[in-house]
N, C-alpha and C positions, 0 to 999 in steps of 0.2 A: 566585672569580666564580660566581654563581649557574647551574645549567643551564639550560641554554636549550628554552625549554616546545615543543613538538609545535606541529606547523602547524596541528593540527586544535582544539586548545585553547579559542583563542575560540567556535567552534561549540560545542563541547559544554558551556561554560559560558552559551550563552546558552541550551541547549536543557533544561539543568536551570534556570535562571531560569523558562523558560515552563512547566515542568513542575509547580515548584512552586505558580507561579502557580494554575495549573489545579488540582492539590490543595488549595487553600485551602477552609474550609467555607462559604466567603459568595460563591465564584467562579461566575459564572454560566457557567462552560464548564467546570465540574465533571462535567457528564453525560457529556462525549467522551470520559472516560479508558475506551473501549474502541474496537472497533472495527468494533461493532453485526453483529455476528455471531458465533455460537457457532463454533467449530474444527467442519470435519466429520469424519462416522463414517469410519472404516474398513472398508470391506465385511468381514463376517466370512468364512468358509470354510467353503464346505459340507462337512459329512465323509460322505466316499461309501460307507464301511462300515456304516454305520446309514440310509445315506438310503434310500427305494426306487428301483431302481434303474432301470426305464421310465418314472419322473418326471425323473430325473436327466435323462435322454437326451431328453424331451418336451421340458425345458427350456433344455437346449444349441440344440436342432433353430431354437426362437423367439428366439432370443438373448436369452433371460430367464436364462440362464446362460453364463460366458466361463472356459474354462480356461486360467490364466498360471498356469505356471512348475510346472504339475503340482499346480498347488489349483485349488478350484471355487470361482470366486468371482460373487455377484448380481451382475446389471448390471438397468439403468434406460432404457429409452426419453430421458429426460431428461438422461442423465450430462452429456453433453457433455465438453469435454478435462481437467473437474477430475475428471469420474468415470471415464474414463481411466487416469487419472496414480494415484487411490487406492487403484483396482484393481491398479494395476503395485507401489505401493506394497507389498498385502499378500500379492502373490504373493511379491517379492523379501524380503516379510519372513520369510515362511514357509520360502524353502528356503536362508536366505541361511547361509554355513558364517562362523566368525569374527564379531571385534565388528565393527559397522557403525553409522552415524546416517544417517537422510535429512539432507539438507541444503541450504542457498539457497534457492531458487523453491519445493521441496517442502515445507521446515521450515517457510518461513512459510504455506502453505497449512494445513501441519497442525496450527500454532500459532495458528489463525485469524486472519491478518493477508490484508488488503486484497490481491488482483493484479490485474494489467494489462496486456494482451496478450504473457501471458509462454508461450512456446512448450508443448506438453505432453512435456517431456519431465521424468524419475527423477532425481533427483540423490542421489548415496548418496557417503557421505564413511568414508574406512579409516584404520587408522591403519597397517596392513601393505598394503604394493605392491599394489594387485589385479591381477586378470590381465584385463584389458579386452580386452574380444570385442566394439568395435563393430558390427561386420558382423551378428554373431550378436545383438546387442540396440542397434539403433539411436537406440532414447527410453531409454537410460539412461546416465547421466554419472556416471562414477564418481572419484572423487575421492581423492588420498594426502595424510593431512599428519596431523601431531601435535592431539590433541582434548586439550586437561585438563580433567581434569573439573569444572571449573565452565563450560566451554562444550559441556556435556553435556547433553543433559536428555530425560523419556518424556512423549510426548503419548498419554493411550487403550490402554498399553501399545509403542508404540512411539518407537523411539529416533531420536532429531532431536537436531542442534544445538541452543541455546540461543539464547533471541531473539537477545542481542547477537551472538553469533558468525552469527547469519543474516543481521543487519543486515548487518554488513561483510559478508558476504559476496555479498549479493546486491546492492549498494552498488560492490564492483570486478569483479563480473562480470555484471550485465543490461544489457538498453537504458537508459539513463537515467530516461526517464518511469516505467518500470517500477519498476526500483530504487525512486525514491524513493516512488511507488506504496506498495512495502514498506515502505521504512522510514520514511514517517510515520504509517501504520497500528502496527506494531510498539512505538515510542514513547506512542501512544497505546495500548497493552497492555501499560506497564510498563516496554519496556524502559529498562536504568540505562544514563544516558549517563556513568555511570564507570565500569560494565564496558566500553560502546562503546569509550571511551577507551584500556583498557589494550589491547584487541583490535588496535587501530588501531595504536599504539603498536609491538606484535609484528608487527604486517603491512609494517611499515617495507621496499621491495623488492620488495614482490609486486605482479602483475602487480596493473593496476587501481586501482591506491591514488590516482594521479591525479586521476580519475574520484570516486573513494570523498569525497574530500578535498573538492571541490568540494559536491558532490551532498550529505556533510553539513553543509554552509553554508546549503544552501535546506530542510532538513530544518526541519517544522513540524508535531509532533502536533494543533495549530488547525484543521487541513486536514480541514474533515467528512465528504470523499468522494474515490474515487479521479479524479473528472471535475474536483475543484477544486485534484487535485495538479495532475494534466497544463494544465491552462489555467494555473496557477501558472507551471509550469517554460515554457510555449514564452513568458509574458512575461519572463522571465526571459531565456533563451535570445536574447530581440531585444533583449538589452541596457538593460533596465529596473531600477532599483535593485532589491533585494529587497523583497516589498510584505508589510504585515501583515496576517496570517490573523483572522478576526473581527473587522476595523475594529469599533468602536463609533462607532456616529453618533448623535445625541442629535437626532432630530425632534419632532415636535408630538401624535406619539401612544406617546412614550417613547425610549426607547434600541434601536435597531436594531443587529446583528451583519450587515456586509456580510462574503463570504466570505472575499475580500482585497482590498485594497485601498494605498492610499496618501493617508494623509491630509494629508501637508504640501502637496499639491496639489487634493487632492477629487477622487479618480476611486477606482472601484472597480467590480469585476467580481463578479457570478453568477452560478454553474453552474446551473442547472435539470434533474435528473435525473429520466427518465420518469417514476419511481416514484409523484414528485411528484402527480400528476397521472392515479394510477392507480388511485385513490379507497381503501377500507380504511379504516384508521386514519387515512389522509390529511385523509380527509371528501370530498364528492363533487368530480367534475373542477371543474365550474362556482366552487364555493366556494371553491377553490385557487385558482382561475385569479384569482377576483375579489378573494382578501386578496392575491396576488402582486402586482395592479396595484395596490393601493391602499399596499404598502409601499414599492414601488418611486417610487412619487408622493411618498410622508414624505420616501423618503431624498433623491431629487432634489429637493425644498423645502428641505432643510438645505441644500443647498448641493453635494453630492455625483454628477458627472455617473456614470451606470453603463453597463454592458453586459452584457446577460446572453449567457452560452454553453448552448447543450446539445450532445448527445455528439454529432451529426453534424460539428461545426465540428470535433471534436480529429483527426479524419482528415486532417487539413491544418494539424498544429499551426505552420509557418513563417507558412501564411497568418493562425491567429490569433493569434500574433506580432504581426504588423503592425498587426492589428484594435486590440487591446490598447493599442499604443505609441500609434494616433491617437488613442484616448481619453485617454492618459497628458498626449500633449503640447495637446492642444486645453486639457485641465484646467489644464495647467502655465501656458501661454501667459495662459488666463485671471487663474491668479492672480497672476502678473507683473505684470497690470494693473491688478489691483483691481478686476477686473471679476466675481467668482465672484456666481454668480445667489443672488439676496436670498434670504432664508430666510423 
């Protein structure tokens, strides 16, 4: 008798389907195989044997300098909790004794993958017991469990798990929206849903795999932003079939990419993230605003009712849940009837 395939199986053959899909050379979603951001730096370490030494001290006094862990490391006005967690990062790298990797929440941060109100704190993964001193380091999670080294790997000099091994990881132990946050950014960087696979596979038992199990079902490198994971998952979440990422709608001034959508019904949803509309490369606000309305007009002329989101609605993802389902089922209702608006 044949063995009987993992629960997770069909997900990751569908997520190498769209993978490859997206590698094709004539794929018009060929651009997204990243995740439009470079990994960030590492602060390096001031060395205070060479530095001078009442600049040193001028610049602790301004917080233009932060001592962790018994290095000197830059700080920014601007860090915010990713510049935090980097700094914590190269202090712990600096005086860490034994092998270590960062790991989950930080390896994807340092692998440049996408997050999403993921708390600040360290994640450092051992492969010996460590001696955990919460009390004594409350933003750092430290982790015991066997690495091989193909879920090994150095980002800038320092040692992270391996996208796959991040994915699951952060997959059975974040918030949900979060998780997949990461891991549809990380897929769109690469990650192999056949290393995913074996990872998962080994994970058989550990806590979270529930969770993991699921959450790689709505897994979708298609996903351009992390505003169009979360409004994905709370349709999701109100019991909405799973929708596809980049509809193609065929209007009167070409082929349009709705973000997700459903097309056996015609509804489809877009995020609007500020950036949009923050001019740059953009082109100016006005300009935006007025090809936004005028696509929005194509794709509702096919036939396709929409709704757009931006990020204030995701503070209340049950409520847009709801939002979502009314569009779904107004669509649905419609085409039951034969009633979907003329093209």
């Amino acid at each position: 008798m044949a063995p009987r395939e993992p629960a997770h199986a069909p997900a990751v053959r569908r997520l190498t389907t769209i993978l490859a899909q997206m590698r094709a050379p004539d794929s018009p979603l060929r651009g997204m195989l990243s995740a439009d951001r470079l990994p960030p730096l590492v602060p390096l370490t001031v060395e205070p044997a060479l530095a001078d030494v009442a600049a040193i001290r001028r610049r602790l006094e301004t917080g233009h300098l932060a001592a962790v862990r018994g290095s000197l490391v830059p700080t920014s006005p601007d860090d915010g909790h990713e510049g935090l967690i980097l700094r914590e990062v190269r202090g712990l790298a600096a005086s860490a004794r034994g092998e270590h990797w960062f790991s989950h929440s930080t390896a994807a941060l340092l692998h440049g993958a996408w997050t999403y109100a993921t708390p600040p704190l360290v994640h450092v993964t051992h492969e010996a017991n460590p001696h955990v001193r919460r009390r004594l380091e409350p933003d750092v999670r430290r982790h015991h469990t066997r690495l091989l080294p193909r879920d090994r790997d150095v980002v800038d000099g320092i040692p992270v798990t391996s996208k796959e091994r991040t994915l699951v990881d952060c997959l059975r132990t974040m918030w949900p929206a979060a998780a997949l946050v990461v891991a549809d950014s990380l897929f769109r960087l690469r990650a192999d849903p056949a290393e995913v696979s074996r990872i998962m596979a080994d994970s058989v038992g550990k806590r979270g795999m529930v969770q993991a199990r699921r959450l790689l079902e709505l897994c979708d490198p298609r996903s351009g932003s992390p505003g169009e994971t979360v409004a994905r998952l709370a349709a999701v979440d109100d019991g909405l079939p799973r929708p596809v990422c980049q509809m193609p709608v065929e209007t009167r001034s070409g082929t349009r990419y709705v973000d997700f959508g459903w097309p056996e019904v015609g509804a489809g949803v877009e995020f609007d993230g500020d950036v949009k509309y923050s001019g740059g490369e953009y082109g100016l606000p006005d300009d935006v605003l007025r090809r936004q309305q005028q696509r929005h007009e194509d794709i509702e002329a096919a036939g396709v009712d929409l709704v757009r989101v931006r990020w204030p609605a995701l503070r209340d993802t049950a409520q847009l849940g709801l939002e979502i389902r009314g569009l779904y089922e107004r669509a649905f209702f419609r085409a039951q009837k034969g009633r979907r608006r003329p093209a």
